[in-house]
C-alpha positions in Angstrom: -3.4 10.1 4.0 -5.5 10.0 7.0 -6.9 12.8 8.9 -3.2 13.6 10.3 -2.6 14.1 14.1 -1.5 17.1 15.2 1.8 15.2 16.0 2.2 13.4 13.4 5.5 13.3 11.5 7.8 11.4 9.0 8.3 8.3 10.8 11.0 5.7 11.0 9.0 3.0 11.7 11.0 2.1 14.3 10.0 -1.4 15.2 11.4 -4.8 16.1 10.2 -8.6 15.6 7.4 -8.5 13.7 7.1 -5.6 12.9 10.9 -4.7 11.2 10.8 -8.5 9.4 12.4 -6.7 6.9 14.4 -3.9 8.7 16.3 -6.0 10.5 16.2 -3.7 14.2 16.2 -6.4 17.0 19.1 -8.5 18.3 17.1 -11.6 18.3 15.4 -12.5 15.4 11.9 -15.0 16.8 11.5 -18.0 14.4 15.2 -17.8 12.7 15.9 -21.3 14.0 12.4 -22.8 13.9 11.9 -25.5 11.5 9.8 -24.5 8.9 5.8 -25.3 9.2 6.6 -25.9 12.5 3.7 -24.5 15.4 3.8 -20.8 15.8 6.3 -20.2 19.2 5.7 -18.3 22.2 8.0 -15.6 21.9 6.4 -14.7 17.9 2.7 -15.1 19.3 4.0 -12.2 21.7 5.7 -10.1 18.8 2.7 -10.1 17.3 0.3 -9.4 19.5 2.3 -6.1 20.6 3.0 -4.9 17.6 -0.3 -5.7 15.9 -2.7 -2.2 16.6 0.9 -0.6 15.5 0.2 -2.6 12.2 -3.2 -1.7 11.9 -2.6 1.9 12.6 0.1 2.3 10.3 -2.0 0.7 7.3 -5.1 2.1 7.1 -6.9 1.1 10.2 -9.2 -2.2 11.1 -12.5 -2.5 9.6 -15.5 -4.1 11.7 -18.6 -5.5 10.4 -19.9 -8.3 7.8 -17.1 -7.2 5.5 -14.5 -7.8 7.7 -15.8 -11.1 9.4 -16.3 -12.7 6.2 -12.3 -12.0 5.0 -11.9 -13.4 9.0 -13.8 -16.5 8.3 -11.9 -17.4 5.2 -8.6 -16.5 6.2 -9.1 -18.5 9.3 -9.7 -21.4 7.4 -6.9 -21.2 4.9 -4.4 -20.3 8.1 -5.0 -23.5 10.1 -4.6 -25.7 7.1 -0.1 -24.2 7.2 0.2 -26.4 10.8 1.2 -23.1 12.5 -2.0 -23.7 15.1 -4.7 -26.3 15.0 -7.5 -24.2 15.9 -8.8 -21.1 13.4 -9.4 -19.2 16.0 -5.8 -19.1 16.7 -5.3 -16.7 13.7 -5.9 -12.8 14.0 -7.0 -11.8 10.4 -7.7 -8.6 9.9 -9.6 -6.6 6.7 -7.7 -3.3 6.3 -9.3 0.0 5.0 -6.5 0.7 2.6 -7.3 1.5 -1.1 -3.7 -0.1 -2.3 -3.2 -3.7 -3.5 -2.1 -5.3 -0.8 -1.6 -8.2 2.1 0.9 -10.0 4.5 0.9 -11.8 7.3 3.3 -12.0 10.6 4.9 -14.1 12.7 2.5 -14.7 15.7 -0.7 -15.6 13.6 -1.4 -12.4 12.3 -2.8 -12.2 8.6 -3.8 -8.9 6.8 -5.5 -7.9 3.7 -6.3 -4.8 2.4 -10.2 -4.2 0.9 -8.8 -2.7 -1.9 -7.3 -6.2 -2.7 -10.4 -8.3 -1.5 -12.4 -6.3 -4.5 -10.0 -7.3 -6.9 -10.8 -11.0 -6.1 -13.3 -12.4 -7.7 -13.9 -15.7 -5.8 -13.8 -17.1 -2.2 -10.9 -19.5 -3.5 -9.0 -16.7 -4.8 -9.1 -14.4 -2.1 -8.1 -17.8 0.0 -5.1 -18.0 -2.2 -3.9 -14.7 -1.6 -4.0 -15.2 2.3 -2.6 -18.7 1.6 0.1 -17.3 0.3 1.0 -14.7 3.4 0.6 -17.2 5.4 3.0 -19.4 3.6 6.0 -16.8 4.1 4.9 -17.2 7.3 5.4 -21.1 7.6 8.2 -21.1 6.4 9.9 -18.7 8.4 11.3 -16.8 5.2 10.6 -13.0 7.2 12.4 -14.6 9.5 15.2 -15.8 7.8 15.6 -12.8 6.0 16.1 -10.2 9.0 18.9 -12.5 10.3 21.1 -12.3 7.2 20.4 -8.6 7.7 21.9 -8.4 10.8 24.7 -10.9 9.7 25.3 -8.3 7.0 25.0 -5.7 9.3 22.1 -3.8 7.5 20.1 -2.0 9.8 17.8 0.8 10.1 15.4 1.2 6.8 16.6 -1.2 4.3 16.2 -0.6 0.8 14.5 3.0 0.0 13.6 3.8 -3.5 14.7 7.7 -3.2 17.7 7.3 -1.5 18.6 4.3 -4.4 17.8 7.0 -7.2 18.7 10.0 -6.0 20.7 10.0 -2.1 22.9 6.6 -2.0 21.8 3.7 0.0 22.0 4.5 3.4 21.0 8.5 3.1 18.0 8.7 6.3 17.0 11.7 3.7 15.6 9.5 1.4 14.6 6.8 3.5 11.9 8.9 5.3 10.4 10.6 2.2 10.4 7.4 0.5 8.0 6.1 3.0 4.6 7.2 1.8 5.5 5.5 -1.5 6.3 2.1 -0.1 3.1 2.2 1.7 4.8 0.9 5.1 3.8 -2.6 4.8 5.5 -3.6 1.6 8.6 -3.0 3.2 8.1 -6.3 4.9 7.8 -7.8 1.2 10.3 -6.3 -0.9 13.1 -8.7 0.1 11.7 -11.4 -0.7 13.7 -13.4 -2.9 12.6 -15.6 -6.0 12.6 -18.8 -4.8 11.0 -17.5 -1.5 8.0 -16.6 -3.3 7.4 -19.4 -5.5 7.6 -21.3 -2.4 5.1 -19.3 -0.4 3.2 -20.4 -3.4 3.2 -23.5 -3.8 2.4 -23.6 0.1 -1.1 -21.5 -0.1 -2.4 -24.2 -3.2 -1.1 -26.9 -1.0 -3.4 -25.0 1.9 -6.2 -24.4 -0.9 -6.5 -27.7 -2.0 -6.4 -29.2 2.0 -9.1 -26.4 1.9 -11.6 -27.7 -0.3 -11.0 -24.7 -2.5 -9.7 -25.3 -6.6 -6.0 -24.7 -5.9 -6.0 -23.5 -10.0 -7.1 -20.4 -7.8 -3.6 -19.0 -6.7 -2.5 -19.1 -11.0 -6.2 -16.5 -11.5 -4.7 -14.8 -8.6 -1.8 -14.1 -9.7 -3.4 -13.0 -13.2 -5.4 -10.4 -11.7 -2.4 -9.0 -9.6 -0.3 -8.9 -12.4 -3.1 -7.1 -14.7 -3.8 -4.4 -12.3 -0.4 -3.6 -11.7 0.0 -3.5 -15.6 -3.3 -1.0 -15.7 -2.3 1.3 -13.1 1.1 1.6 -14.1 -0.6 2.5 -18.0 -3.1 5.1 -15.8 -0.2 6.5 -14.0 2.6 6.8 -17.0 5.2 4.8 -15.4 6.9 1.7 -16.1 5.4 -1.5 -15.1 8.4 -1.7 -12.2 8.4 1.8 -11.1 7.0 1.6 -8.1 6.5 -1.4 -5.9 3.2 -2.8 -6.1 1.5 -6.2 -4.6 2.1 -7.5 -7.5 5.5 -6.3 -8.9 6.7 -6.8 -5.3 6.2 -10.7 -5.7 8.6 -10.7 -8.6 8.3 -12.3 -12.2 4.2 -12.8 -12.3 4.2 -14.8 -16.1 6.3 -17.8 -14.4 4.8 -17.9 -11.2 1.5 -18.1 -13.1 2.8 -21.4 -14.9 4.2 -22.2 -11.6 1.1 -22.6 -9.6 -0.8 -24.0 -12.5 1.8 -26.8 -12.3 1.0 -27.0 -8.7 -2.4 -27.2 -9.0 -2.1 -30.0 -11.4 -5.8 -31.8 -12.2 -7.1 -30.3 -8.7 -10.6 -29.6 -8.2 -12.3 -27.7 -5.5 -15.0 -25.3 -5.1 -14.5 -21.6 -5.5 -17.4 -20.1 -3.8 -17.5 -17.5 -6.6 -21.6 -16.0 -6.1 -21.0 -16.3 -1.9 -18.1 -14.1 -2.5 -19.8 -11.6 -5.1 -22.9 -11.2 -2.6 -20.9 -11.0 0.3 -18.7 -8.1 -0.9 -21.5 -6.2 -2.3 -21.0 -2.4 -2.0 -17.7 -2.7 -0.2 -15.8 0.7 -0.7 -13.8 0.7 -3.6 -10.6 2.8 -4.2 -10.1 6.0 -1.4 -11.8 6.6 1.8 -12.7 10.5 2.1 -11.7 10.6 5.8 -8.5 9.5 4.4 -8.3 11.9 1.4 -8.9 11.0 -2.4 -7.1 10.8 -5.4 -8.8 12.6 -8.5 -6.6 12.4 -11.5 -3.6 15.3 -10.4 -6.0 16.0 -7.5 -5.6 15.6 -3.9 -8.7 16.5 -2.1 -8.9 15.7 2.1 -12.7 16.9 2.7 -11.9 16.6 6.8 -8.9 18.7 6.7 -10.3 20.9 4.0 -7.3 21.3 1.8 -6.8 21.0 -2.1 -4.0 20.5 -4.4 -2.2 19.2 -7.4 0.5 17.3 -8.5 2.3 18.4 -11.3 1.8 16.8 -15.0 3.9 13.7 -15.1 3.7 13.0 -11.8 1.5 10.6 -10.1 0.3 10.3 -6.6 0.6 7.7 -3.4 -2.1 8.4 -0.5 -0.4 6.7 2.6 -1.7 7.0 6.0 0.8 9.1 7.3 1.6 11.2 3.7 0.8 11.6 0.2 3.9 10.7 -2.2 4.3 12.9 -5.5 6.1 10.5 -7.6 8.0 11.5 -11.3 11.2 11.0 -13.0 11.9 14.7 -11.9 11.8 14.1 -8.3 9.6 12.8 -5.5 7.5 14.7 -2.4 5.6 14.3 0.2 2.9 16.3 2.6 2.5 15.8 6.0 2.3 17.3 9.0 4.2 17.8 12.1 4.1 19.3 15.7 2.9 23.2 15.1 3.6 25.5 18.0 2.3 28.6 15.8 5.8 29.7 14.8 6.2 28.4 11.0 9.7 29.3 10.6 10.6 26.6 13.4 8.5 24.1 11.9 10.6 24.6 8.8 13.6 24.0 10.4 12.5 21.4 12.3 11.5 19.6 9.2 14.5 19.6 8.0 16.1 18.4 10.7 13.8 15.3 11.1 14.8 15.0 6.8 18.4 15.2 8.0 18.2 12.6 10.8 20.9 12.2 13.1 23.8 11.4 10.2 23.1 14.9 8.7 22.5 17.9 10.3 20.1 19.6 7.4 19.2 23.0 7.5 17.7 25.2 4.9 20.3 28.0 3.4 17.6 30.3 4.0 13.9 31.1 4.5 11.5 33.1 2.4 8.2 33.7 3.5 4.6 33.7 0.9 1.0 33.9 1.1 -0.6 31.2 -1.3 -4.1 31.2 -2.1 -4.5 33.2 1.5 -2.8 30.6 3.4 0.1 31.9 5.4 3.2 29.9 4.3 6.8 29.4 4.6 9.6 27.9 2.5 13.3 26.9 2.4 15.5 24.4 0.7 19.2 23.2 0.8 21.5 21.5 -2.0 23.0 17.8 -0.7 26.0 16.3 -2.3 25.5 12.1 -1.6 28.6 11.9 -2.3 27.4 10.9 -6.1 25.7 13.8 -7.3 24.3 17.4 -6.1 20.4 17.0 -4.8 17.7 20.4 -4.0 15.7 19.7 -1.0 12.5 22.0 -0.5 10.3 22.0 2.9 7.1 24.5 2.2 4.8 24.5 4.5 1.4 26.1 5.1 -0.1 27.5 8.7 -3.8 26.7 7.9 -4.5 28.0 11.8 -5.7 26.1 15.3 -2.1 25.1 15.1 -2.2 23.0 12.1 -0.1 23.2 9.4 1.5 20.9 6.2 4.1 20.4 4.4 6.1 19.8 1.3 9.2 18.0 1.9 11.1 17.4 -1.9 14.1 16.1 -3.4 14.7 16.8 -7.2 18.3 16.8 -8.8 20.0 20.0 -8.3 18.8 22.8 -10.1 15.4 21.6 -11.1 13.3 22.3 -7.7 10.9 24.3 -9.3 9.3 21.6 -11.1 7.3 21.3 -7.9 6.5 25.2 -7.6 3.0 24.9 -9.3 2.4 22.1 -7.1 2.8 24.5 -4.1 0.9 27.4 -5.0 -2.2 24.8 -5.9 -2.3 24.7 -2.1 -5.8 25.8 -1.4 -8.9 25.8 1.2 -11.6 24.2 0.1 -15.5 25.0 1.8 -18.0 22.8 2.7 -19.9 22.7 -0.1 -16.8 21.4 -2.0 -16.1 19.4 1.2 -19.6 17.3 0.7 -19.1 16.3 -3.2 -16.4 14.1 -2.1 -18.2 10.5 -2.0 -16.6 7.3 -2.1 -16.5 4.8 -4.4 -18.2 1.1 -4.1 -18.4 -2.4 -5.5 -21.7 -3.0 -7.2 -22.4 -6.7 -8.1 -24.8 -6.5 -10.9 -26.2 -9.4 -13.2 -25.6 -9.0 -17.1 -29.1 -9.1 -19.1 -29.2 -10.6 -22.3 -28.3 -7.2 -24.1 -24.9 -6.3 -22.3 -21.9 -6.3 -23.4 -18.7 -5.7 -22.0 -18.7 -1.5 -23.0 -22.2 -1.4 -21.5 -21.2 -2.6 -17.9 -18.0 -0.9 -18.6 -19.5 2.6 -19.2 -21.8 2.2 -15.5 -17.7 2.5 -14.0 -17.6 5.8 -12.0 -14.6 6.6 -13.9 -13.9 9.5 -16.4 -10.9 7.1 -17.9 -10.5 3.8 -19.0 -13.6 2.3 -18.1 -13.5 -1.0 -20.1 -10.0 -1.4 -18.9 -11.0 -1.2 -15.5 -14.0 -3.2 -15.9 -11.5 -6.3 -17.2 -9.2 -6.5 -14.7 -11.8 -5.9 -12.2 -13.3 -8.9 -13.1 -10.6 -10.8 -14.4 -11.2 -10.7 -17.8 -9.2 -11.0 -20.7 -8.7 -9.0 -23.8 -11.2 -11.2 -26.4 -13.6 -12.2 -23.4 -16.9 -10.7 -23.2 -19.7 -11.2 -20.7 -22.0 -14.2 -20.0 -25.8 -13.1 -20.1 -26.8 -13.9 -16.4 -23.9 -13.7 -14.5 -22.5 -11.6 -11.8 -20.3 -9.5 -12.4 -18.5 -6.3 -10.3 -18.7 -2.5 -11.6 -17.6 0.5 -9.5 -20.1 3.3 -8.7 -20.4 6.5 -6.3 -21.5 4.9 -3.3 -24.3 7.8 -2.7 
């Protein structure tokens, strides 16, 4: 969650072209009837430049700097080798300060990768393959393709929502908008992707890595690693590996599509850059940026807007840029903020009106008002029948003063809303002092001497949990494998 504007509010993400590849908004649908790998057309090289800083604002923000013109440099390379342009230059590629697994790419030459994913990497070619492979979907016009059956079918507006699936019906706009935050905006232009889509936007990037120079076995480590993390943080979080859409479980079936590329790759060869890439992604922050809020085990901490709170047991957290989901099988939440005139019972209302959307004129049965932890607050909810079942939503919002305030928004089946009631009286102020012991995490790149072992790198982690688990997926290492005395490897440590 970044430092939230004083207008900031659930959105709908309201785009076209580019930007809605998988909501299907627009009446014309740039690329549908391009041949695919043909040369990126006008009219998508003008979808994408308007809608890129929309993009970049939405995930995270662009980083600058020798971090971000490296990932520029090799993502230039790989894009050229698809045909879409002949010159790298031609390719916007952009290195996004998001802490979630994650990357795509647009019509209009317009790749992006998160750093979060760039640490997972663990070599040039690798981090080539995972570009490759945006840019692939890209080639082959498959976003594209995909938003005009949409419209064929008629499906319009948010696509699928993983609330309104579970506990609103398809179509609800209630669970669309809080389910937002936990698709992390951009994987909505992912999630629709079907089978045979991705193997082919596979098979594309190691044809691109292997034009490349790069070992095309690459996009088959890749795909590993993605597949391992996912495994890892759903085992951190207690959820199912499929839960919640993830880079990785987002690409569908990760076993086969390992074998796939591997068959791809055949007896390729190719460099993979591995000690360039180490050394040039050395210190790179790791995990949550502070100005965006951190994550701390049930914690939310956001040392800028100086707030505090925690998620209920069995719940796990989110941190979006315009919200932080609250994930369980109990229900689902979000805080935000909104437009604050100083009179908190309107903002409730008016919450509930932009939950409602225009299909559903939502309003809360009643309001109560509270003080928690000194903070002035408000609450109200309202039952929903879907049509399939009886739903509680909750807004509770705080007035934290300067007129700024949060909110709650939650759904839980009806009658079990106050699962989330410790989670709003957790609501707290935090000071300066608390403020300032908020540092960020980075990539370290150390060398293993002749007496460590996989638990003594492990145990440098900046992690109270799991630390060798970390460590192995980090650096892509299996179960039996243990370090090589002398070689590089990546451990994650307070970046202070």
């Amino acid at each position: 969650m970044t430092a939230f504007s004083r207008t900031a509010s659930f959105a709908r993400l309201a785009l076209c072209g580019a930007a809605s590849l998988a909501l299907g908004a627009c009446a014309t649908v740039p690329g549908a009837n391009v041949a695919p790998g043909s040369p990126i057309t006008p009219s998508e090289a003008q979808l994408g430049a308007q809608y890129h800083p929309q993009f970049v604002a939405e995930f995270g923000g662009e980083m600058t700097g020798p971090y971000a013109d490296y990932v520029r440099g090799v993502g230039q390379g790989i894009a050229v080798q698809s045909g879409l342009a002949t010159t790298p230059s031609a390719f916007q590629v952009t290195l996004l300060n998001s802490s979630v697994n994650n990357a795509f790419a647009v019509p209009g030459g317009y790749v992006y990768v998160t750093r979060q994913l760039v640490g997972l990497m663990n070599n040039e070619a690798e981090l080539a393959a995972v570009l490759g492979h945006e840019v692939g979907h890209v080639a082959a016009r498959h976003s594209a393709r995909r938003q005009a059956a949409a419209q064929r079918n008629q499906l319009g507006g948010l696509g699928v929502a993983i609330l309104s699936s579970v506990l609103l019906g398809g179509n609800n706009p209630l669970g669309q908008q809080i389910s937002q935050a936990a698709l992390q905006g951009s994987q909505l232009l992912t999630l629709s992707y079907s089978r045979a889509q991705e193997i082919e936007a596979d098979n594309l990037g190691v044809q691109y890595l292997s034009r490349a120079g790069y070992d095309p076995r690459a996009m088959a480590s890749l795909l590993q690693s993605l597949a391992a993390q996912n495994s890892l943080d759903s085992q951190l979080q207690g959820r199912g590996d499929a839960t919640i859409p993830a880079w990785a479980s987002t690409h569908p079936d990760p076993a086969s599509r390992v074998q796939n590329a591997l068959a791809q790759a055949g007896n390729g060869t190719g460099v993979t850059n591995r000690e360039t890439f180490l050394r040039r992604v050395d210190g790179l922050m790791y995990g949550d940026d502070p100005a965006q809020g951190v994550i701390e085990g049930n914690d939310f901490i956001h040392p800028e807007l100086r707030l505090r709170f925690s998620a209920p047991q069995g719940f796990y957290m989110v941190n979006g840029t315009r919200a932080v989901s609250i994930n369980g099988d109990a229900g689902r939440a979000q805080l935000t903020t909104a437009a604050f005139d100083g009179n908190l019972e309107t903002y409730v209302r008016a919450a509930f009106r932009a939950l409602g959307g225009e299909q559903q004129q939502l309003a809360p049965d009643s309001i109560q008002r509270a003080t928690v932890n000194g903070i002035p607050a408000m609450f109200g909810g309202a039952r929903v029948n879907n049509g399939q079942q009886q739903v509680d939503v909750t807004v509770f919002a705080y007035d934290f003063g300067n007129r700024q305030a949060f909110h709650f928004a939650a759904i839980t089946p009806a009658g079990q809303a106050g699962v989330f009631n410790a989670m709003y009286n957790s609501m707290r102020r935090i000071t300066a002092a608390e403020a300032a012991q908020v540092v960020p995490r980075a990539i370290d790149v150390v060398t293993a001497s002749r007496t460590d072992t996989v638990q003594t790198l492990a145990r440098r982690m900046a992690y109270t949990d799991a630390q060798e688990a970390r460590f192995r997926v980090l650096n892509g290492l299996s179960a039996n494998a243990q370090v090589v005395p002398g070689q590089q490897y990546k451990i994650v440590v307070r970046a202070n």
